[in-house]
Every structure is written in C-alpha cells, then in structure tokens.
TORKOL-4160 file (C-alpha; in steps of 0.2 Angstrom, whole numbers, padded with zeros to 4 digits, m for minus):
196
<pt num="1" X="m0518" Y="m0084" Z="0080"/>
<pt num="2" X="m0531" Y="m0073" Z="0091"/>
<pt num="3" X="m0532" Y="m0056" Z="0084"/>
<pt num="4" X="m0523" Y="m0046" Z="0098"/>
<pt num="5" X="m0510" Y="m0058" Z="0095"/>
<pt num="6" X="m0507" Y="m0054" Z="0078"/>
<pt num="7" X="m0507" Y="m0036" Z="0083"/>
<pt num="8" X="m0494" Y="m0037" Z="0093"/>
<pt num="9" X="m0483" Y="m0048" Z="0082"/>
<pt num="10" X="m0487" Y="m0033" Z="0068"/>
<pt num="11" X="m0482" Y="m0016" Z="0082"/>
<pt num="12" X="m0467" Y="m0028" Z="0086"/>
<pt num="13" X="m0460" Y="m0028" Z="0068"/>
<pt num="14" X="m0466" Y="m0009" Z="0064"/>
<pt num="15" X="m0456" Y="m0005" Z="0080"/>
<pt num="16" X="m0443" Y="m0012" Z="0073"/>
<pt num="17" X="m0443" Y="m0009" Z="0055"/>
<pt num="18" X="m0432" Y="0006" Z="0057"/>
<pt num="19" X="m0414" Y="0005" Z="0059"/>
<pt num="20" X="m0412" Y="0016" Z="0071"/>
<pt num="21" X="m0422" Y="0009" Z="0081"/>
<pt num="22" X="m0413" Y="m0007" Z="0078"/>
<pt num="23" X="m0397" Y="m0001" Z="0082"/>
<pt num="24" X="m0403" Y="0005" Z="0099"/>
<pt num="25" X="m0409" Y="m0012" Z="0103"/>
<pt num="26" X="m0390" Y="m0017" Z="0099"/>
<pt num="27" X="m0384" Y="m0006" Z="0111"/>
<pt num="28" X="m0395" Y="m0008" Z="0124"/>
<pt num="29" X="m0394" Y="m0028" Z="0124"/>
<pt num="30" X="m0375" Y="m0023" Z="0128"/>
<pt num="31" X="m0377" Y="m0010" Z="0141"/>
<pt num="32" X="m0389" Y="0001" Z="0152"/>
<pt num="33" X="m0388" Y="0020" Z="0143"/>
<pt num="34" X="m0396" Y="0038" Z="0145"/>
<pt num="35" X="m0405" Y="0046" Z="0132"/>
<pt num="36" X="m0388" Y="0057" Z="0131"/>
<pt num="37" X="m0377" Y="0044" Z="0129"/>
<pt num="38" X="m0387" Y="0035" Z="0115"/>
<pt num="39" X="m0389" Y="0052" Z="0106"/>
<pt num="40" X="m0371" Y="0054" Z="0107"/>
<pt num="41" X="m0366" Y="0037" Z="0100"/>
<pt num="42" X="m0378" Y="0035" Z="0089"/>
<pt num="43" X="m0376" Y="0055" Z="0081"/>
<pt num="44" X="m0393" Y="0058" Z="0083"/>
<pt num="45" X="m0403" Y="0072" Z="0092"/>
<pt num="46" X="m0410" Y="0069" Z="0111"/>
<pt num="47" X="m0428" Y="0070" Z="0106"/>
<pt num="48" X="m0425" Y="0059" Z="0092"/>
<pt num="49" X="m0417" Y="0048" Z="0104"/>
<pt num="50" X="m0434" Y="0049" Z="0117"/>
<pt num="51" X="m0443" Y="0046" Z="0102"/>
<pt num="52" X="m0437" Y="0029" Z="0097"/>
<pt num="53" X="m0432" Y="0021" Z="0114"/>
<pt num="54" X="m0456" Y="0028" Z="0119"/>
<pt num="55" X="m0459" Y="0017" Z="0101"/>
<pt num="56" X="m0447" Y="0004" Z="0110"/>
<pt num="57" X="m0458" Y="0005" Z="0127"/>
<pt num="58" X="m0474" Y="0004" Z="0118"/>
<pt num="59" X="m0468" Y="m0018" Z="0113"/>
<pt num="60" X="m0461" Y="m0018" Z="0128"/>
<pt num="61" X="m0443" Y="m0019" Z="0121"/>
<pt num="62" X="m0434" Y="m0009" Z="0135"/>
<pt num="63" X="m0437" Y="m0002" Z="0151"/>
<pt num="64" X="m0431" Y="0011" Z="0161"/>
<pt num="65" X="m0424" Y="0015" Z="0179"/>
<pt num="66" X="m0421" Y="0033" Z="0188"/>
<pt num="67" X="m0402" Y="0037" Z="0190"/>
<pt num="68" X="m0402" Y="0052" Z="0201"/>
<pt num="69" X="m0407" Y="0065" Z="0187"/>
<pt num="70" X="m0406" Y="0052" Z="0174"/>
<pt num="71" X="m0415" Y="0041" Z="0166"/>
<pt num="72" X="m0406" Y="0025" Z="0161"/>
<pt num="73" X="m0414" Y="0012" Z="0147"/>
<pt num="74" X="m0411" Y="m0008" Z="0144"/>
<pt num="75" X="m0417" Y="m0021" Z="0132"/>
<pt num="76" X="m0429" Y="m0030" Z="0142"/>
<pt num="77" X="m0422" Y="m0049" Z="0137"/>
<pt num="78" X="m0436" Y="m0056" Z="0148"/>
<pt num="79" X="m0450" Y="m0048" Z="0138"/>
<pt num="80" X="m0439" Y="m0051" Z="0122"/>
<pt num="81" X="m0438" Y="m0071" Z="0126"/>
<pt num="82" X="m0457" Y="m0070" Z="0129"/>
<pt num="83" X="m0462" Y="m0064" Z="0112"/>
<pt num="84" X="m0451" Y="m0077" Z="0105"/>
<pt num="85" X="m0456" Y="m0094" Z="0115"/>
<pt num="86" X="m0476" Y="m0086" Z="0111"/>
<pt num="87" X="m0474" Y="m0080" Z="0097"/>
<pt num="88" X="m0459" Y="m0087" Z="0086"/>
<pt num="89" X="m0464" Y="m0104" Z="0083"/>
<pt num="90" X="m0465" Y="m0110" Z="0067"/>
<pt num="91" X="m0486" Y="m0115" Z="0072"/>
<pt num="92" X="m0488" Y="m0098" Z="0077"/>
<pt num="93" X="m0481" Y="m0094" Z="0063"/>
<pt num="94" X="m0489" Y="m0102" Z="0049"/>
<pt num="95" X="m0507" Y="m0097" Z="0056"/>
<pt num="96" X="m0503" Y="m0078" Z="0051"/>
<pt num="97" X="m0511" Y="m0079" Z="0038"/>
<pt num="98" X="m0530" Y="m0083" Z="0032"/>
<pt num="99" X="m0537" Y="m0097" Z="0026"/>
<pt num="100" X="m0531" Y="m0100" Z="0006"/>
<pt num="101" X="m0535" Y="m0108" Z="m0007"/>
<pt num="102" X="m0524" Y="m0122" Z="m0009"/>
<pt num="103" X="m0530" Y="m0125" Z="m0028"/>
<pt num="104" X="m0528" Y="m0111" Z="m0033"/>
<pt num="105" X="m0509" Y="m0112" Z="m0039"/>
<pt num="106" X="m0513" Y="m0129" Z="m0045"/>
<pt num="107" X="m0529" Y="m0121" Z="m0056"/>
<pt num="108" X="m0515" Y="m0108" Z="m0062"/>
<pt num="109" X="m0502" Y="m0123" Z="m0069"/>
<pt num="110" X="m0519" Y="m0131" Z="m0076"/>
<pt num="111" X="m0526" Y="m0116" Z="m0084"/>
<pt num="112" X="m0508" Y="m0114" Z="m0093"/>
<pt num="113" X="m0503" Y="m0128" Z="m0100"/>
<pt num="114" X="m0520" Y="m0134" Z="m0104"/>
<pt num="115" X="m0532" Y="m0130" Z="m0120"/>
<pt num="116" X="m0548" Y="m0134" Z="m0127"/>
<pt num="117" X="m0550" Y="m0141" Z="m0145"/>
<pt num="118" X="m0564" Y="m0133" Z="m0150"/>
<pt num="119" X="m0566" Y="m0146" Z="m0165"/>
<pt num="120" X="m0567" Y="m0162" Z="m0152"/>
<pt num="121" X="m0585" Y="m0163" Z="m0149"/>
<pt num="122" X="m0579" Y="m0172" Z="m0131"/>
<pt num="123" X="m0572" Y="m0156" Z="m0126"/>
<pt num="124" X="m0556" Y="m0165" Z="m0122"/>
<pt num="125" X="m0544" Y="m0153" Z="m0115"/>
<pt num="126" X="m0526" Y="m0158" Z="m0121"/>
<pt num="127" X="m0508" Y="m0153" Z="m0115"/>
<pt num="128" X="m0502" Y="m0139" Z="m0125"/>
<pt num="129" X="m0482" Y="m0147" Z="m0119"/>
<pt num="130" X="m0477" Y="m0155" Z="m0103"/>
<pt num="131" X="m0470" Y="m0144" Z="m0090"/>
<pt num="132" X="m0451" Y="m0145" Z="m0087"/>
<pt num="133" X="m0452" Y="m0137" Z="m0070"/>
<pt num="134" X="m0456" Y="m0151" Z="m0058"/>
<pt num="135" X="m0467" Y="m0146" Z="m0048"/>
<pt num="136" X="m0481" Y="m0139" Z="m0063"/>
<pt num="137" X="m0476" Y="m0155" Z="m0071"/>
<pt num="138" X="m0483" Y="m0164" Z="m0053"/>
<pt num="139" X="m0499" Y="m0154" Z="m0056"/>
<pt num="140" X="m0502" Y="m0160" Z="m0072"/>
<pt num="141" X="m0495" Y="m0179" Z="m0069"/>
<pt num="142" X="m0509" Y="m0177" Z="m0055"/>
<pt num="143" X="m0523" Y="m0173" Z="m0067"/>
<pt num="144" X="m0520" Y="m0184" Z="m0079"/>
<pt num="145" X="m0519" Y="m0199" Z="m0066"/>
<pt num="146" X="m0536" Y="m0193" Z="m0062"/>
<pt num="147" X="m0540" Y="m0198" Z="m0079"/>
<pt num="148" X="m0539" Y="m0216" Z="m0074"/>
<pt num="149" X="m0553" Y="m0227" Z="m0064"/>
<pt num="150" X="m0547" Y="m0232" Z="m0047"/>
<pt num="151" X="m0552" Y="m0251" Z="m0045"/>
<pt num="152" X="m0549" Y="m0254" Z="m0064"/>
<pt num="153" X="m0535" Y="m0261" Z="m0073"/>
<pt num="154" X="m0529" Y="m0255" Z="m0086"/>
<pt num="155" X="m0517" Y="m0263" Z="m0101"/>
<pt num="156" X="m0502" Y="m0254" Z="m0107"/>
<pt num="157" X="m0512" Y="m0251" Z="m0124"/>
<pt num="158" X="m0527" Y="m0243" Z="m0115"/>
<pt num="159" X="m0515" Y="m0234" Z="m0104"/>
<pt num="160" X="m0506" Y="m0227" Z="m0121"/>
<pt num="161" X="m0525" Y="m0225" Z="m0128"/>
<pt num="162" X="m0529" Y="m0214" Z="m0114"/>
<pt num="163" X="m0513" Y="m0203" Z="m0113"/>
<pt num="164" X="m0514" Y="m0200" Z="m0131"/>
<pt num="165" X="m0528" Y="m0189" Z="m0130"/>
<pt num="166" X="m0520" Y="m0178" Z="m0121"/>
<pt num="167" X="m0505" Y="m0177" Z="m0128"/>
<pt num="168" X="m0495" Y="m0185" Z="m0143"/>
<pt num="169" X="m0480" Y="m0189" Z="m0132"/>
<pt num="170" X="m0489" Y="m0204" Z="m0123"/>
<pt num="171" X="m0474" Y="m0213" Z="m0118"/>
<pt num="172" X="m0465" Y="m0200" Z="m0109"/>
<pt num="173" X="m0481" Y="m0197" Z="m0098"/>
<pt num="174" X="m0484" Y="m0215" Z="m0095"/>
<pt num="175" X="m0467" Y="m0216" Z="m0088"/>
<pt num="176" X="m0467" Y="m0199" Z="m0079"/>
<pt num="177" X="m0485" Y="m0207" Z="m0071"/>
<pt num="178" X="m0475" Y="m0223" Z="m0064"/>
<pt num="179" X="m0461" Y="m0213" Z="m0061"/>
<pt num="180" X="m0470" Y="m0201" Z="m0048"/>
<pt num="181" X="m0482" Y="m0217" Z="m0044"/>
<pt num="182" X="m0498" Y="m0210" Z="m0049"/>
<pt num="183" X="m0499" Y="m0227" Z="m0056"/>
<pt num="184" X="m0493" Y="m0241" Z="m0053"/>
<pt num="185" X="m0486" Y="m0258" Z="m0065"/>
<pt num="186" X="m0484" Y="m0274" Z="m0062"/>
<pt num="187" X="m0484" Y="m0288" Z="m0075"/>
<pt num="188" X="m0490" Y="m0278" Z="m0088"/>
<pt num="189" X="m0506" Y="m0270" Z="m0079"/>
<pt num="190" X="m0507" Y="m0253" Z="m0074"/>
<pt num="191" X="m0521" Y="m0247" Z="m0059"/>
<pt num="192" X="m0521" Y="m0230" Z="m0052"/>
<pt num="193" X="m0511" Y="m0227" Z="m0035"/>
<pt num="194" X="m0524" Y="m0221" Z="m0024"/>
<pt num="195" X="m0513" Y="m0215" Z="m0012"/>
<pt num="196" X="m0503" Y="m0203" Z="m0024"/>
C-alpha cells in the first residue's frame, strides 16, 4: 500500500474513532440535517456539532449544500463506497503492515520448549516436553523432521534412535511425525516428506 494510501486509511479511522462522530455519520446516512438539527438530536452544542461534521469533511465523509441561510450536510455514500472498493480489500488490507519476520514466532516456540545439555559434548538440544497446543506442537514436529536426511531411508529403529535424542517419548513423536506427514511409512521405511 503507497504511503498517502495508508494515510488516508489512518485519518479515516481517527475520524472516526469518536462516537460522536459515529453517530452523525448514522444520521446523515438517513437524512440531509443542519448543524441545528444535529445539535439538537444529538444534545450537543452547535460548535461542537461544526466541529465534528469539518473532521467529517476533511475524509471526505459528508458534504454540504446551501439551504437558503442554512447549511445542510449528508453522508457522502459515493465517497464512502470509494474508500471501501480501494481500500477494504482483504489485499489492501494485509499490506498494512511491514515486512515481518515470519520465524520469529516459530524462534519463540523453539526457544521454549528446547534446552541445551550442557554435559552432551554434541550440544544436542532436547525437548524439555511436547507442546499440547497444536500449533507450537507443528513447530517443533517441524524441527525435528528436519533432523532427518531427505533422500535417505530410514528403519523404524533409526527413526526411534534419532527421536530418542530429543526426547524419551520417541514413540509418540514418531507418530505425531507420520501423523502431520513430515514423514512418511511405507512397509517399514520412513523417508522425510519434502513437501511438509
């Protein structure tokens, strides 16, 4: 999203992020009104009015037409409809923000449920338990399948070997693993799934 873009988005919900304001944009979406009359619906002071409805011509939110000595103001749905077809996409959307790093909540799950033994002189990390939320339990089922070659095949004893180091419950991670499909079986050879 270009800068003025975002900008705009981020007037639009300061505009609105005051309930007055929010309730003016109800009555107006149901009727033309002059300062007076929105001041006396609304129990609010003129000027206060002529405040909120100048923040509401500033996003282009309403507009305004002379009625003799009057002034009489309406939700602009055209400009209302534009913002939402430009702006309200779920694309448009989703590149609100900056760049992030992706690994980081997958570096967090890693960072607690792993630890080092300082006795091993490999400097094996192991799994302090297996995460019962599903998705740390993806992250870790993911690190551990990257503990295995592609292209090699493994027996069920080496894949038990393997496990093992990381933690004593070898079984249930082998069948979490080819649960999930971070590796795959069949007649008694486990390979990594490359595509997990």
């Amino acid at each position: 999203m270009r800068k003025e873009q975002f900008q705009t988005l981020l007037q639009f919900f300061k505009v609105l992020a005051d309930e007055s304001r929010l309730k003016i944009v109800g009555i107006l979406a149901n009727q033309e009104c002059s300062v007076e009359e929105l001041a006396a619906l609304m129990r609010l002071k003129e000027p206060t009015v002529s405040h909120h409805l100048a923040k509401l011509k500033e996003v282009n939110l309403v507009t305004m037409r002379p009625d003799g000595n009057s002034r009489l103001y309406q939700l602009d749905n055209e400009a209302l409809e534009n913002i939402s077809k430009e702006i309200f996409t779920p694309g448009k959307i989703a590149s609100l923000i900056e760049p992030v790093d992706t690994e980081a909540w997958e570096n967090k799950v890693l960072n607690n449920y792993l630890q080092s033994n300082p006795n091993n002189l490999e400097k094996v990390q192991r799994l302090k338990e297996i995460p019962a939320n599903r998705k740390k339990r993806l992250v870790i089922l993911k690190w551990l399948a990257n503990k295995f070659e592609p292209g090699i095949e493994y027996s069920e004893q080496m894949v038990n070997e393997i496990l093992s180091r990381y933690h004593p419950d070898y079984a249930t991670l082998q069948r979490e693993l080819i649960s999930y499909q971070f590796i795959l079986r069949e007649d008694g050879i486990y390979w990594r799934n490359l595509q997990a």
